[in-house]
C-alpha positions as CSV (number, residue, x, y, z in Angstrom):
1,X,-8.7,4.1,23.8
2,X,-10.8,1.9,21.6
3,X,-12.6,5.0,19.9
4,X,-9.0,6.6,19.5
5,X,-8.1,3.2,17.6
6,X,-11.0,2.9,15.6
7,X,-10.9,6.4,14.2
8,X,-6.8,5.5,13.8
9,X,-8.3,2.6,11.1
10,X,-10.9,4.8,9.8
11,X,-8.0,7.4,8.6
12,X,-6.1,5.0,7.3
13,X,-9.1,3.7,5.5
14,X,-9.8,7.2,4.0
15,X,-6.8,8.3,2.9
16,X,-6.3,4.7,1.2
17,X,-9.2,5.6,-0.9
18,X,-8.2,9.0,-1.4
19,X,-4.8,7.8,-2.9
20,X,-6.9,5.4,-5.0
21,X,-9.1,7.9,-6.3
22,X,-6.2,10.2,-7.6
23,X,-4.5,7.0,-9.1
24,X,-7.6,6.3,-11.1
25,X,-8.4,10.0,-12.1
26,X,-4.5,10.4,-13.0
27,X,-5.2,6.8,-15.0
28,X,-8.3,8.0,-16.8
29,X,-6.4,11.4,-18.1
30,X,-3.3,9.2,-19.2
31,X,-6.5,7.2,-21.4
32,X,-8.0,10.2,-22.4
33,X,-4.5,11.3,-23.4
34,X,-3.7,8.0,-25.2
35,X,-7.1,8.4,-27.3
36,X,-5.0,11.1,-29.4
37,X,-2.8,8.8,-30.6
38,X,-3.4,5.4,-29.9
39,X,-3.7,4.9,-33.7
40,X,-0.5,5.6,-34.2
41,X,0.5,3.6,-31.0
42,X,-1.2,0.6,-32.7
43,X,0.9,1.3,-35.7
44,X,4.1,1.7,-33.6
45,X,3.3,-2.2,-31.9
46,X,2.6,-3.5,-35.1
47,X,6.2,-2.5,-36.9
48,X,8.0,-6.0,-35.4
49,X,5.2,-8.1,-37.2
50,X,5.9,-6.0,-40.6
51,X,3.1,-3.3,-40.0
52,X,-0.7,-3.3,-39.9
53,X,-1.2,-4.8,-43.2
54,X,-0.4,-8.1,-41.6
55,X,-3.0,-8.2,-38.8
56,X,-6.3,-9.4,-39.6
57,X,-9.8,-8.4,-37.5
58,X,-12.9,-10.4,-37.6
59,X,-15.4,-9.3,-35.0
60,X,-17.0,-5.5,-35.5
61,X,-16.2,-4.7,-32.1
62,X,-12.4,-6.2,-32.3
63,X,-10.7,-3.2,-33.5
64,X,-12.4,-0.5,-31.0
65,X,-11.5,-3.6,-28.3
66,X,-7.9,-3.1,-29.5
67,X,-8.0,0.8,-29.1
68,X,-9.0,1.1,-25.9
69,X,-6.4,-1.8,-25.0
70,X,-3.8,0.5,-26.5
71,X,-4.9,3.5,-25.0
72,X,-5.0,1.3,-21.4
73,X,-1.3,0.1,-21.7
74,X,0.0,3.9,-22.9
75,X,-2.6,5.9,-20.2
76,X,-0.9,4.0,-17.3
77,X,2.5,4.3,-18.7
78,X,1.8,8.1,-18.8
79,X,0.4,8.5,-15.1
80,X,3.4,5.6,-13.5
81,X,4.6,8.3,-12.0
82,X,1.4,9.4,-10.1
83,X,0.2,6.5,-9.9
84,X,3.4,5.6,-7.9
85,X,3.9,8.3,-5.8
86,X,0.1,8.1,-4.7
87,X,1.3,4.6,-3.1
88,X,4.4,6.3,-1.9
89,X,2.6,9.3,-0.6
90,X,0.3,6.3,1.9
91,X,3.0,5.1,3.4
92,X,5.3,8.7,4.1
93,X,3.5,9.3,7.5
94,X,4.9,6.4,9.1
95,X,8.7,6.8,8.3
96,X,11.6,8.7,9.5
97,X,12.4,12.3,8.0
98,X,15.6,10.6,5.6
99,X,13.6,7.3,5.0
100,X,11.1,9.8,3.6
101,X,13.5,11.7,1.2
102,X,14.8,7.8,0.3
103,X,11.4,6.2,-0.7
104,X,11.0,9.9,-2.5
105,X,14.1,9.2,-4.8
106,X,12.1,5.8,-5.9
107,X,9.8,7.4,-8.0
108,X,12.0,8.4,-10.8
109,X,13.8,5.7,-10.4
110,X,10.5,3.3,-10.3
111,X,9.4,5.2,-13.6
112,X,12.7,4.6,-15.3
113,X,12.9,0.9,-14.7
114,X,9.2,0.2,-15.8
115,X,10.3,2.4,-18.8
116,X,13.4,0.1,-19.5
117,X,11.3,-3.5,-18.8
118,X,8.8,-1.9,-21.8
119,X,11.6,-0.8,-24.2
120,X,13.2,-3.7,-23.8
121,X,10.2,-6.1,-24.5
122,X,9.8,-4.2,-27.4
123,X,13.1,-3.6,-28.7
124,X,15.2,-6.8,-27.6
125,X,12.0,-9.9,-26.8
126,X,9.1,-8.6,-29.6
127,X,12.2,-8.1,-32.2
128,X,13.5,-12.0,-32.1
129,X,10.6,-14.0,-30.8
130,X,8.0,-12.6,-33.5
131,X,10.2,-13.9,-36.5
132,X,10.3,-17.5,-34.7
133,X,6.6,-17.3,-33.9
134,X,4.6,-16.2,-37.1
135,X,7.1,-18.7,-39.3
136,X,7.2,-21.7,-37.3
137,X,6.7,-25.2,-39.2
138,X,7.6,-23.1,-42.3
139,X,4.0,-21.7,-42.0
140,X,3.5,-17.8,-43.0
141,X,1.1,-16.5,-39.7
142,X,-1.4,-13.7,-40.3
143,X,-2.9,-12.9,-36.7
144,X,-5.8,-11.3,-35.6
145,X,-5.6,-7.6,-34.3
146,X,-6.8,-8.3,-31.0
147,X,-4.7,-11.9,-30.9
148,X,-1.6,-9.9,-31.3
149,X,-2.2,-6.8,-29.4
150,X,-2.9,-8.9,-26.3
151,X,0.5,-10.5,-26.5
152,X,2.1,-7.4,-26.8
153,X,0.2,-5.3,-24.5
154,X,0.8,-8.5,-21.7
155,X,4.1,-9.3,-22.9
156,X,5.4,-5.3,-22.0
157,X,3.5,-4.6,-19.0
158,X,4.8,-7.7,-17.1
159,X,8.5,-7.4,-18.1
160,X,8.3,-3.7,-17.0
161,X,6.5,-4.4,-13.6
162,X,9.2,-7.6,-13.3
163,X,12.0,-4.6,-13.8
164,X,10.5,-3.4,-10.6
165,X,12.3,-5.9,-8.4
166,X,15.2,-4.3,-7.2
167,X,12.4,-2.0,-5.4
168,X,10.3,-4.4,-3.9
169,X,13.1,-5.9,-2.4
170,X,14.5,-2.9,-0.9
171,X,10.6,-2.4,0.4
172,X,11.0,-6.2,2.1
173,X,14.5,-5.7,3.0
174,X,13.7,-2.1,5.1
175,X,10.8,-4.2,7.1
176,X,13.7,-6.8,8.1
177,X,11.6,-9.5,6.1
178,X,15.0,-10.2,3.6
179,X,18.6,-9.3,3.5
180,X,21.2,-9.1,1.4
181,X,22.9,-12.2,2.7
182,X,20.2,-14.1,2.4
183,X,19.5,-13.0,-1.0
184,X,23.1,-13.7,-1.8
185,X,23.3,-17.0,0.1
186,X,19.9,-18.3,-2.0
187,X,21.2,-17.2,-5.4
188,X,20.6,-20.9,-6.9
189,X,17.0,-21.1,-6.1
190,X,17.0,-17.2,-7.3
191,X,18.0,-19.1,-10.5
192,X,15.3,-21.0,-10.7
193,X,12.5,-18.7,-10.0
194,X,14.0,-16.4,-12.6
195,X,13.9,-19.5,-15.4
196,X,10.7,-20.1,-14.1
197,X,9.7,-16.7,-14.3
198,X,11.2,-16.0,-17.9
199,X,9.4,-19.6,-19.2
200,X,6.1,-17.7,-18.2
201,X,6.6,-14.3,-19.5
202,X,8.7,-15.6,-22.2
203,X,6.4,-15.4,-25.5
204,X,8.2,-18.4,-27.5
205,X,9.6,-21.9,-25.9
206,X,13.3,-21.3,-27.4
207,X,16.0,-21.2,-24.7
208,X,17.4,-18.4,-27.0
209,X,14.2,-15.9,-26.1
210,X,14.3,-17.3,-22.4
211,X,17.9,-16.5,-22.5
212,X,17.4,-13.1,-23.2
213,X,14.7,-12.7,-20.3
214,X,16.9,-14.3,-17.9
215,X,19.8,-12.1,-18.3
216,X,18.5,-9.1,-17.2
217,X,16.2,-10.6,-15.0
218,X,20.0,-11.7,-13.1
219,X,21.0,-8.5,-13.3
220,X,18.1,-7.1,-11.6
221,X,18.9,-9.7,-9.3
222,X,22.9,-8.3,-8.7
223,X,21.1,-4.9,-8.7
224,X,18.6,-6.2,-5.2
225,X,20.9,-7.5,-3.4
226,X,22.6,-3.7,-3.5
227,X,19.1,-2.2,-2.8
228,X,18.8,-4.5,0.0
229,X,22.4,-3.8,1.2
230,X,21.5,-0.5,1.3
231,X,18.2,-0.9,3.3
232,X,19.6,-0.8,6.9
């Protein structure tokens, strides 16, 4: 019985790795993919701060820094999907035949959220909060390259993976570790982890830009309870 069990763990151990593996290679071929046009991608991030022409570089290395950042941010954008159903794929074995074709229906779903956080750190948080930033105390702001493409790159990768919740929940809620009622019963302190939440993601300290974090935020909220009403 114990060699049965130790071999059980040892599986489990290997076929964790494999699903890592082919999340990294599907990684790497996004990168390799995003070397093609990660200039153009650069030029795409820069258009809220008035184009390239306003970012400054100092170091030598600082602009090749900023291409591979890029071309990191856009290669695991382009393999979400695979990346996703790898972890989806590690957990199939243990589940019932229509909890399977369930969790299957997450990955477009998954992919389309993450897209939705990014678009709308782009479109809706860069859009206002840059304008407050670069002219505050009535001072003109000329950032480095790699200053700015960190805030970007961090700023759109967290609100997508935030846009994620309604998922995760679902996850917790199918294990019996949350409900719906509960989530609806502790909507106040929901509140306040989202404030707390949008204050740290949040690029500026103006309620206006926290604001406009928060609402969707509590409507990805709205949108977990239903997940987790559905998790039975």
């Amino acid at each position: 019985m114990a060699t049965q069990n130790e071999m059980g763990v040892w599986d489990h151990v290997n076929e964790l790795r494999q699903r890592l593996f082919k999340a990294v290679i599907a990684l790497v071929i996004g990168m390799l993919i995003s070397f093609i046009f990660a200039q153009n991608l650069i030029e795409f991030l820069a258009v809220p701060l008035g184009g390239t022409t306003n970012l400054l570089a100092i170091e030598v290395t600082e602009q090749v820094g900023v291409f591979f950042r890029v071309s990191l941010l856009a290669g695991f954008i382009l393999s979400f999907p695979v990346i996703f159903y790898q972890v989806i794929a590690y957990i199939l074995p243990g589940l019932y035949p229509n909890e399977q074709r369930m969790l299957l229906l997450f990955i477009p779903i998954a992919t389309l959220l993450f897209l939705g956080g990014v678009a709308f750190a782009y479109y809706v948080m860069l859009q206002s909060a840059l304008p407050f930033l670069t002219t505050f105390l009535g001072f003109q702001t000329k950032p480095r390259i790699s200053n700015y493409i960190d805030f970007v790159t961090n700023l759109i990768f967290w609100v997508g993976v935030s846009f994620e919740t309604p998922l995760i929940v679902f996850a917790l809620a199918k294990f019996k570790i949350i409900t719906a009622r509960v989530l609806i019963q502790q909507w106040r302190y929901a509140l306040v982890v989202i404030a707390l939440m949008s204050a740290v993601v949040t690029p500026t300290p103006d309620p206006v830009n926290m604001g406009l974090l928060m609402l969707p935020l509590t409507g990805i909220y709205l949108l977990s309870i239903l997940m987790a009403s559905f998790a039975k």
